[in-house]
C-alpha positions in Angstrom: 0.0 0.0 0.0 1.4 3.3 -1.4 1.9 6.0 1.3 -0.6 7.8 -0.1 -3.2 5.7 0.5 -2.1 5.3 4.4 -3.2 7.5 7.6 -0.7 9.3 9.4 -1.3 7.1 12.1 -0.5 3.7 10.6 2.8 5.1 9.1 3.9 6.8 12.2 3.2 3.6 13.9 5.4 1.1 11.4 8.3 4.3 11.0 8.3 4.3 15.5 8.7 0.3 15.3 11.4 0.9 13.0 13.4 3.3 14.9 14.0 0.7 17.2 16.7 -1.0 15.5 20.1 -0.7 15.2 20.2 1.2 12.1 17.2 3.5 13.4 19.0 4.6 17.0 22.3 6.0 15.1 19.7 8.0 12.8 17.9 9.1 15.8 20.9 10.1 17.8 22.9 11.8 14.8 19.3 13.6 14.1 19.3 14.9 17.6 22.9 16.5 17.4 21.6 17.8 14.0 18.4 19.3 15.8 20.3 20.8 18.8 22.5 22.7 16.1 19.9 24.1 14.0 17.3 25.1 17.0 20.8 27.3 18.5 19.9 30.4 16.3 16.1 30.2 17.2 14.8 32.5 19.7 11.5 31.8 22.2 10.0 29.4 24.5 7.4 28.0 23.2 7.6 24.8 20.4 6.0 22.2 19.4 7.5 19.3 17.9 4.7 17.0 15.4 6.5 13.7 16.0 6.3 10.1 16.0 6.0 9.3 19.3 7.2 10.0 22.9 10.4 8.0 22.7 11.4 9.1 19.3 11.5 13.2 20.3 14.7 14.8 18.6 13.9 18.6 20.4 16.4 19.3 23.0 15.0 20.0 26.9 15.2 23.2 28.4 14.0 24.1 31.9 12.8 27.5 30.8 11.1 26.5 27.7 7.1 25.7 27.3 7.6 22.4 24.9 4.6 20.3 23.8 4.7 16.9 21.4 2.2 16.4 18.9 1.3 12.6 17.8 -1.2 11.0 15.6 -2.9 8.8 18.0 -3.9 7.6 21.5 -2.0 4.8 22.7 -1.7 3.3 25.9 1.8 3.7 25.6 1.3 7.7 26.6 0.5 7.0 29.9 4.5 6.4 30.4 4.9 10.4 29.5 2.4 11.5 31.7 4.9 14.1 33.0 5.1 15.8 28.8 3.2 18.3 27.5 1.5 15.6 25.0 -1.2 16.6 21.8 -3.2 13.8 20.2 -3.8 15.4 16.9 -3.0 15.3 13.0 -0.5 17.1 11.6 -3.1 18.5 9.1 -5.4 20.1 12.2 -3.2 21.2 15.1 -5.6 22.6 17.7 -3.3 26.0 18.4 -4.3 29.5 17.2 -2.8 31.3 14.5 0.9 32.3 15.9 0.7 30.6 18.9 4.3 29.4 18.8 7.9 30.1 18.6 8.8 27.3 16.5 7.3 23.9 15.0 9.6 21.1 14.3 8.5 18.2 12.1 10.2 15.4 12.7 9.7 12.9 9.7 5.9 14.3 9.7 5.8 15.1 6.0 7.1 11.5 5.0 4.1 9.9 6.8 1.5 12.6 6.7 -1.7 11.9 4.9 -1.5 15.3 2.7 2.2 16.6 3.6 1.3 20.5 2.3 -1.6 20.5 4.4 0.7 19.4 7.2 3.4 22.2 6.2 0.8 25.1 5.8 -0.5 24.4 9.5 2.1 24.2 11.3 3.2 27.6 9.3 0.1 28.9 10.5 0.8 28.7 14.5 4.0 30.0 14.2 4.2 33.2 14.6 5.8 36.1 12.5 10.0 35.8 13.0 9.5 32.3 13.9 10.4 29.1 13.0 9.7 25.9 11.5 12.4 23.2 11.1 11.4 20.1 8.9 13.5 16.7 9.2 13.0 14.3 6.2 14.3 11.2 4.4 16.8 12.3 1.6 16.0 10.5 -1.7 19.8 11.0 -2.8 22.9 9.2 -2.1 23.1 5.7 -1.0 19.5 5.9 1.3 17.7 7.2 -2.0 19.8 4.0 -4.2 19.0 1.9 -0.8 14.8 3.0 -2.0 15.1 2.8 -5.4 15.9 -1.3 -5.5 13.8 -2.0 -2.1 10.2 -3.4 -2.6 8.8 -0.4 -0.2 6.7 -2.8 1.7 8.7 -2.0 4.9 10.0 1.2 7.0 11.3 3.4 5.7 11.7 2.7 2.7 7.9 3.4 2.0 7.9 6.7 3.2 7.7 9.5 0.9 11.4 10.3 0.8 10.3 14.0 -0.2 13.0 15.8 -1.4 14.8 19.1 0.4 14.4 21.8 -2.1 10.8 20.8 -3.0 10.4 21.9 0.9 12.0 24.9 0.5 9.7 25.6 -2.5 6.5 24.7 -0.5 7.7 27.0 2.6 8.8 29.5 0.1 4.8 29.8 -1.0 4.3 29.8 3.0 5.9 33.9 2.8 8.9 32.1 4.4 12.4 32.7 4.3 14.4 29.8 3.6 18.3 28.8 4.8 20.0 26.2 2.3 19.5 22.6 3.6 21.7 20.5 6.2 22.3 16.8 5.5 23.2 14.1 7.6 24.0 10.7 8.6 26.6 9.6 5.9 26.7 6.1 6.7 25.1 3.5 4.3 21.7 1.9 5.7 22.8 -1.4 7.0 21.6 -3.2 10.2 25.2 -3.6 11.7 25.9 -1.9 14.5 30.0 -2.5 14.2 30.0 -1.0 10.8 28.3 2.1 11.9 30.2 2.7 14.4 33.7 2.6 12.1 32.0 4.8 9.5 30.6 7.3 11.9 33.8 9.4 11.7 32.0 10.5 8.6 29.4 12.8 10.6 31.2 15.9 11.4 30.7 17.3 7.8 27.1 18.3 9.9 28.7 20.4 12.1 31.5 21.7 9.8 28.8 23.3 7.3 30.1 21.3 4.8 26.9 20.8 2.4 27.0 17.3 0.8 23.6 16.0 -0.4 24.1 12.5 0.1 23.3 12.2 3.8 20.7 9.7 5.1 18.2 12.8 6.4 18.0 16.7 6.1 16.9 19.6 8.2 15.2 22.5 6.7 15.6 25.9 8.5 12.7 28.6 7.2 11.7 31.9 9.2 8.2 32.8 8.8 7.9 36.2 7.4 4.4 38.1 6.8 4.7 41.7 5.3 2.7 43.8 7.0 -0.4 45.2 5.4 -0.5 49.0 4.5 -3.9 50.4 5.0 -4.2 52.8 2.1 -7.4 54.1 3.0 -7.2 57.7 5.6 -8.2 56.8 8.7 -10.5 60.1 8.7 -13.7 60.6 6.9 -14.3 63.2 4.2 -17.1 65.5 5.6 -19.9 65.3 3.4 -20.6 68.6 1.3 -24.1 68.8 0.8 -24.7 71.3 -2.7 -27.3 74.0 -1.9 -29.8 74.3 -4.7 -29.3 77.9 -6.3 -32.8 79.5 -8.0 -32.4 81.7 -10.6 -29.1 83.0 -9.9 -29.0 85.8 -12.3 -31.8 88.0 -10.4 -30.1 87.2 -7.0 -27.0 88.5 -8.5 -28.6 91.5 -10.0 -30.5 92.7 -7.0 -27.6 92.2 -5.2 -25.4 94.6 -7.0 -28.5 97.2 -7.0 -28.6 97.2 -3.2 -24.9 98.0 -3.5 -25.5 101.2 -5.6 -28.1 102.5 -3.7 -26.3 102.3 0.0 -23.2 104.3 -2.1 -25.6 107.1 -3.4 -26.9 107.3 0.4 
């Protein structure tokens, strides 16, 4: 079953079980560095991240921030995170005002969202002017895309959608956002061994150097959220209202008038 085809739910569900493995814990924690990096030049406390689940949260904790998780579905699993700030929503229909937040970070929502624009638009939509929203997606290039491309896509997560980074930046572009140039990470082929990852992870630090090689397992888009502000071109006083006085025959009222005139001289 295409992704397409799928709820949020189910996908979120098979990508959480995934994440699990070997393979998916050195995604998760290289994401996490990646995610502490990129949320250094944003400013506020309050964010939301639309997530997987619970145990899969890539936001970094801070005592002074107001931080809430947004997942697809009720589980009794959440009872374990009583303690979290925890929504039980869709990405599509977040249940915040408009510019309630700081910053929104999606954290593989767009790969398993039902209608991933409709996802993007909303959580554009509670963020507030000058802030931010940071997306975290499956690259479809280098060997994770090749890894796609020959896999039968009947398991995580290689059935996600695997959208790529500068078709976000185009979407949040149409969102009147400001968009950085994307970060890649996770250089390490996709292989369930846990020795080989660990040899290979010497590849990583190209993340935190800047250097911007699309062949990484994931990317993080950075956009700012940037409304122009609406010029009222209309005064804000009224005209007054010039009512025209009906003039009758004007050329007898201007004639007597100039004989009064002569008469008070020759007085």
């Amino acid at each position: 079953m295409g992704m397409e085809k799928q709820n949020v739910s189910g996908g979120a569900r098979a990508l959480e079980l995934w994440f699990a493995t070997e393979l998916g814990q050195s995604l998760l924690a290289n994401q996490r560095a990646c995610i502490k990096t990129a949320m250094s030049g944003v400013f506020g406390v309050r964010y939301l991240e639309v997530g997987l689940a619970p145990g899969l949260s890539c936001m970094p904790r801070h005592p002074g921030w107001q931080q809430s998780l947004a997942v697809p579905e009720w589980t009794e699993r959440l009872h374990d995170y009583a303690g979290q700030s925890l929504l039980v929503a869709r990405p599509e229909e977040l249940p915040l005002g408009d510019g309630a937040l700081d910053a929104v970070v999606l954290h593989h929502t767009l790969d398993v969202a039902r209608s991933p624009q409709r996802a993007l638009r909303e959580a554009s939509r509670v963020v507030r002017s000058g802030g931010h929203v940071i997306v975290v997606g499956f690259n479809p290039l280098g060997l994770w895309g090749l890894r796609r491309l020959f896999s039968s896509r009947r398991s995580m997560p290689w059935r996600a959608r695997f959208l790529s980074a500068w078709r976000i930046q185009d979407w949040l572009g149409l969102l009147e956002c400001t968009v950085a140039p994307p970060r890649f990470g996770f250089f390490r082929p996709p292989v369930q061994n846990d020795r080989l990852l660990r040899r290979l992870s010497t590849f990583e630090p190209f993340y935190e150097r800047g250097i911007q090689l699309p062949f990484g397992g994931f990317y993080v888009v950075v956009a700012e959220k940037r409304e122009e502000a609406m010029i009222n071109m209309r005064p804000s006083w009224e005209r007054e209202k010039v009512v025209s006085m009906p003039v009758v025959n004007r050329g007898t009222a201007t004639g007597s008038l100039s004989r009064n005139a002569v008469d008070k001289r020759k007085e």
